[in-house]
C-alpha positions in Angstrom: 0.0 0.0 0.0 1.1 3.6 0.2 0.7 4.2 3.3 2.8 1.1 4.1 5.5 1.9 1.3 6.0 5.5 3.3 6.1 4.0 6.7 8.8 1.5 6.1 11.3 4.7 5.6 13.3 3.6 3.1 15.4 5.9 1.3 16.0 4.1 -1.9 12.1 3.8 -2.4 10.1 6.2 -5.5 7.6 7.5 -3.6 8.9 9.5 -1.1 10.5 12.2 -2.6 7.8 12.4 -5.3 5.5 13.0 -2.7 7.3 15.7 -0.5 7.7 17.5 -4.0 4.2 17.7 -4.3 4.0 18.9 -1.0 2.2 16.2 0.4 1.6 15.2 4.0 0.1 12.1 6.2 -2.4 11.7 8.7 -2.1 9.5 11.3 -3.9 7.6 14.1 -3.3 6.3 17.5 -4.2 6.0 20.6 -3.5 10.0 21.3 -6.2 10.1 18.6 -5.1 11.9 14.8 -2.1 14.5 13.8 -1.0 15.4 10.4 2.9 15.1 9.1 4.0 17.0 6.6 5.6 14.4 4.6 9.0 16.1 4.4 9.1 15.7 8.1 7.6 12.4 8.4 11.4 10.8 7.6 13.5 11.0 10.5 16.9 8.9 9.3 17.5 5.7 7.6 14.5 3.3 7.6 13.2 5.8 10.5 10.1 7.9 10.4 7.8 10.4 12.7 5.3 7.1 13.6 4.7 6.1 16.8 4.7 2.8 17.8 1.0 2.6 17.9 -0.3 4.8 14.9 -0.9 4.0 11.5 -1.1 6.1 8.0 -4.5 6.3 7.4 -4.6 9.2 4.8 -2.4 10.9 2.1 -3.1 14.6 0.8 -1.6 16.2 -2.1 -2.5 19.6 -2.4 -3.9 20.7 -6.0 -0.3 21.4 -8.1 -1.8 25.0 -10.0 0.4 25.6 -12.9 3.8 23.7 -11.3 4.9 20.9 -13.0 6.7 18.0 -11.7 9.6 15.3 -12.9 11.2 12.5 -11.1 14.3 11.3 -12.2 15.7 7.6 -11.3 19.2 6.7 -11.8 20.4 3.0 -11.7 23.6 1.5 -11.4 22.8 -2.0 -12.5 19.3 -2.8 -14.6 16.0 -0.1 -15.3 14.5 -2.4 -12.2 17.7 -2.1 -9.7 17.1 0.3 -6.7 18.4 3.6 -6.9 21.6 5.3 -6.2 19.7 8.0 -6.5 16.1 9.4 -6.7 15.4 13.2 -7.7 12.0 14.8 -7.6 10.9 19.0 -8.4 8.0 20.6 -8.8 8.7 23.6 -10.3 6.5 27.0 -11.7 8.0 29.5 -13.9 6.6 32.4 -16.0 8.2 34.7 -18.3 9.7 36.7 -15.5 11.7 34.1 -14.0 11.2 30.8 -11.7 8.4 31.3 -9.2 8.8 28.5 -6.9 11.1 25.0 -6.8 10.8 22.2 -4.8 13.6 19.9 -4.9 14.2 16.5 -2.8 16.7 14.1 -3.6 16.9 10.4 -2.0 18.8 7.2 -2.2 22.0 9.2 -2.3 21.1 10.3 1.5 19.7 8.8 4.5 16.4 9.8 4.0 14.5 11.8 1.4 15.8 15.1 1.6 14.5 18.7 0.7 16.9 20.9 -0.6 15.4 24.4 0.5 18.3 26.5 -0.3 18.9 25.1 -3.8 15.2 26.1 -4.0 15.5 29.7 -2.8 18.4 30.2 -5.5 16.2 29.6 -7.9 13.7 32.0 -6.6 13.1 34.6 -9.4 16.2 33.5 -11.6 15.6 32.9 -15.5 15.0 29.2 -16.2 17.7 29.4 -18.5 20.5 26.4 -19.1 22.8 28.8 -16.4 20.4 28.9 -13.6 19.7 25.2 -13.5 23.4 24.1 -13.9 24.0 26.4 -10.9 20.9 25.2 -9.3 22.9 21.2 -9.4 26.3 22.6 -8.1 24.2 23.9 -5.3 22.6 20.7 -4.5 25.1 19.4 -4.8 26.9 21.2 -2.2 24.0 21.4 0.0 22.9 17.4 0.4 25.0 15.3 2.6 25.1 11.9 0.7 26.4 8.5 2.1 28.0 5.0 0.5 26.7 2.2 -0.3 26.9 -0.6 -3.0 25.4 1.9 -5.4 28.0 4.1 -5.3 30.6 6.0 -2.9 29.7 9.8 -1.1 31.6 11.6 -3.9 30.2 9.4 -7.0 26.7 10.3 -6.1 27.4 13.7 -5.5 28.2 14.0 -9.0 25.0 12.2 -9.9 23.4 14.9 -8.1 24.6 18.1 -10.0 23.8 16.5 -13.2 20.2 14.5 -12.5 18.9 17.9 -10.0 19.6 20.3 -13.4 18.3 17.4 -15.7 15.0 17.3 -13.4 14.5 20.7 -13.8 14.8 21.3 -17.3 12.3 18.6 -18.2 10.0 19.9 -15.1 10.1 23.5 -17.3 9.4 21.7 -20.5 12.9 22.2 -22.0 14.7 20.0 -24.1 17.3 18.6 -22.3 20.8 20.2 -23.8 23.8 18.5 -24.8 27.6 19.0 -23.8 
């Protein structure tokens, strides 16, 4: 289920930073009766999470998305179907002006599902041009703490993150991704 997919906490899972993109959150139940969890504060470490040993999900929200548009970005070390060394997600609105709001979270690189706020207030105004959003990745990529695994050391999947968080956001603006 979802709600059983966001309370196992597992960093290398799709969901989760899809979701906190969207600015979802989580109700749950328990004995002290119901509370709501923003889900980018529902994850507290690896395969750890804001539940209580006695409450249960029992519903998602995701607030209506306006004119933002969102992209999710998986990258695999091994086969289409391996998990992750890293998961990106964005919701992003722009208008002629310049970027009016970013949400980036990034995940399987990290210990949880992370939201990268001050990537996102870079952006804030900035022209969606090829510039912005390759600054945009070094920033992310100096702003996530990322961990080693089997997927891939600290340093590798920094890397993965300048590239994938300015790839995200060109395709969640509807631009062709460039070539270097």
């Amino acid at each position: 289920t979802v709600g059983g997919n966001l309370a196992h906490g597992d960093p290398h899972m799709d969901l989760p930073p899809i979701l906190i993109a969207l600015g979802a959150s989580v109700s749950v139940a328990g004995g002290n009766g119901q509370r709501r969890i923003p889900l980018e504060d529902f994850f507290a470490g690896y395969f750890e999470t804001a539940l209580q040993k006695n409450e249960l999900i029992v519903t998602l929200c995701i607030p209506p998305q306006g004119s933002a548009r969102a992209e999710y970005v998986k990258v695999t070390t091994g086969s289409a179907e391996d998990w992750p060394a890293l998961g990106v997600a964005v919701s992003v609105e722009a208008a002629e002006t310049g970027i009016r709001s970013a949400r980036i979270v990034v995940s399987a690189a990290t210990e949880k599902a992370v939201r990268l706020r001050a990537t996102e207030q870079s952006l804030f105004g900035a022209a969606p041009d090829e510039g912005t959003l390759k600054r945009a990745g070094d920033a992310a990529a100096d702003e996530v703490e990322c961990i080693s695994d089997v997927r891939g050391s600290a340093a590798y999947k920094r890397e993965l993150i300048r590239v994938h968080v300015q790839r995200a956001l060109q395709a969640g603006l509807g631009r062709p991704e460039t070539t270097h």
